[in-house]
C-alpha positions as CSV (number, residue, x, y, z in Angstrom):
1,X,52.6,236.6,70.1
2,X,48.6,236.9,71.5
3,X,49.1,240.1,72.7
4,X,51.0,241.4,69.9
5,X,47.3,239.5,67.5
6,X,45.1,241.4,69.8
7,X,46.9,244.2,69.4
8,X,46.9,244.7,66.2
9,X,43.4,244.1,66.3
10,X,43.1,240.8,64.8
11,X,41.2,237.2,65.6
12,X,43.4,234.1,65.4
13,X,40.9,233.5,62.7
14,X,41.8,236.5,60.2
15,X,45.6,235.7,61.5
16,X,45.2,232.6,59.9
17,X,43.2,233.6,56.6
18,X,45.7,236.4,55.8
19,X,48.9,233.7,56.9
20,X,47.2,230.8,54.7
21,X,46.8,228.9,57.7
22,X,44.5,227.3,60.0
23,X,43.0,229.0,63.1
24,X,44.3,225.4,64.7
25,X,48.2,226.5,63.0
26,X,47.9,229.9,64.8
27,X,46.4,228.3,68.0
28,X,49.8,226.3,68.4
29,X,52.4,229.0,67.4
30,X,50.7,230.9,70.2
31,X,51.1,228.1,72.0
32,X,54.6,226.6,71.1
33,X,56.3,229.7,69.2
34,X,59.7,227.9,69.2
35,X,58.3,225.0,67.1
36,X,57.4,227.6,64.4
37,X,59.9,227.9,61.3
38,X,62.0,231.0,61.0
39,X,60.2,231.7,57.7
40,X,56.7,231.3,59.4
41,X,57.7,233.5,62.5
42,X,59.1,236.3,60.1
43,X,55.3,236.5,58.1
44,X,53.6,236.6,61.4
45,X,55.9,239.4,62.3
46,X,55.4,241.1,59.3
47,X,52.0,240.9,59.4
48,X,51.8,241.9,63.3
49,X,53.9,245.3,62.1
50,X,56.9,243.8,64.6
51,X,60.4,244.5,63.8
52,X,62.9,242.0,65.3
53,X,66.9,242.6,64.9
54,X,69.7,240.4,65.1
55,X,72.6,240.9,67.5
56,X,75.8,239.2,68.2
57,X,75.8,237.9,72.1
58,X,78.6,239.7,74.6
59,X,79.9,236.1,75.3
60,X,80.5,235.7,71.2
61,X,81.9,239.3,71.0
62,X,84.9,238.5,73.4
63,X,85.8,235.3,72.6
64,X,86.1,236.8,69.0
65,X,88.4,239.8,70.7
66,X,90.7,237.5,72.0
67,X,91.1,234.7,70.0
68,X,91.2,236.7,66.4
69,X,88.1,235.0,65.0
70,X,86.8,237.0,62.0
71,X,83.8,236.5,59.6
């Protein structure tokens, strides 16, 4: 996620201000990005200009083949 800030041209701190968070908050999603919410991770995203889609797994595709599982 740093490299996608820096990118984008922007200091943890303005990360932060335009989140609502603390520069500390942004400090540990950097940090620990799988302790973040789903929610938080989808602003920071959005406000990084990153575009993240959702695919079933292979392993989940056949297993649905052969054992008839819809949705």
């Amino acid at each position: 996620m740093r490299a996608y800030r820096l990118k984008a041209g922007l200091s943890q701190a303005a990360l932060a201000a335009r989140l609502g968070i603390s520069r500390q908050a942004v400090t540990a999603l950097e940090k620990a990005p799988e302790a973040a919410t789903f929610e938080r991770l989808m602003k920071v995203w959005a406000l990084l200009g990153i575009e993240v889609s959702l695919q079933e797994a292979a392993s989940v595709a056949d297993k649905r083949i052969t054992t008839g599982l819809e949705w």
